[in-house]
C-alpha positions in Angstrom: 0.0 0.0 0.0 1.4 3.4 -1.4 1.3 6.2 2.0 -0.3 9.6 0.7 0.3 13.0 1.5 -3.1 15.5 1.7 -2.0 19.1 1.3 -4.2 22.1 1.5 -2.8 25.0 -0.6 -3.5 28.8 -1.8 -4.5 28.5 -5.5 -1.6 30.8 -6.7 0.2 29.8 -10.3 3.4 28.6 -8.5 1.3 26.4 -5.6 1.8 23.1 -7.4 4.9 23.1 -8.9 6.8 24.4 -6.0 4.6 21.3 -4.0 6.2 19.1 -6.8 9.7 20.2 -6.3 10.0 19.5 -3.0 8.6 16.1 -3.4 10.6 15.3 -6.3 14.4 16.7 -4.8 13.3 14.5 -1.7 13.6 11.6 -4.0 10.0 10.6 -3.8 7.4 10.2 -7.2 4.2 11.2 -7.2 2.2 8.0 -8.2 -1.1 9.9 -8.6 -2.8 13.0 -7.6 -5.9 14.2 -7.2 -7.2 17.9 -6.6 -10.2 19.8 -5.8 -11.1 23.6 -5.6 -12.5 25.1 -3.0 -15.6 26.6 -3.5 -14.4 30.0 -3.3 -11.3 29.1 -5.7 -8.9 30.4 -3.5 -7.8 27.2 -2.0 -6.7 23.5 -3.9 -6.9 20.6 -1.7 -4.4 17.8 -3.0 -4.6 14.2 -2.2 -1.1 12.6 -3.3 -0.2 9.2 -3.2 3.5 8.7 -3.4 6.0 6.0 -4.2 6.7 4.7 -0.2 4.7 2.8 2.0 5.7 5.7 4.9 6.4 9.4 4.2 8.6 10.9 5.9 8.2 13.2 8.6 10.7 15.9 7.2 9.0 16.1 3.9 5.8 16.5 5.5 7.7 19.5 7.9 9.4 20.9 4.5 5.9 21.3 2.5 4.8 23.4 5.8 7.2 25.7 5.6 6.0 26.6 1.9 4.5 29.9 2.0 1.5 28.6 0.0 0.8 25.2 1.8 -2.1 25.9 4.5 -1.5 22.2 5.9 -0.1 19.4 5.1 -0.5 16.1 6.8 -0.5 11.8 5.6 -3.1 9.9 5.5 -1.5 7.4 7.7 -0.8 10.1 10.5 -4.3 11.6 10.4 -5.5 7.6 10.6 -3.8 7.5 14.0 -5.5 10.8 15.1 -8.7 9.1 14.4 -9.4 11.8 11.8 
């Protein structure tokens, strides 16, 4: 089972690459994504399943400190939180 990453992000034209970048320099692939809009198109909500079975905490802490990511969180560490 792949892990995946669920990012909230300002919809701004760099948002996703720069999301991408840091992914991809941490030597992970993204295996699929997925993306909604908020309604008020100011946000993008990203569901992204990567190539581990565990991602790593210190990607997960270098996508916070992206000006544009709102949160960033996996799916496996909000399963723990019951969320």
């Amino acid at each position: 089972m792949k892990d995946t990453l669920n990012i909230r992000i300002k919809n701004q034209e760099t948002s996703l690459p720069r999301v991408l970048r840091v992914i991809n320099r941490q030597g992970h692939s993204v295996q699929k994504l997925t993306m909604t809009m908020s309604r008020e198109r100011t946000h993008m909500d990203l569901i992204i399943e990567l190539d581990c079975l565990d991602v790593p905490e210190q990607l997960v802490k270098l996508l916070e400190k992206q000006v544009e990511v709102e949160s960033a969180d996996t799916a496996s560490r909000l399963a723990a939180l019951g969320v």
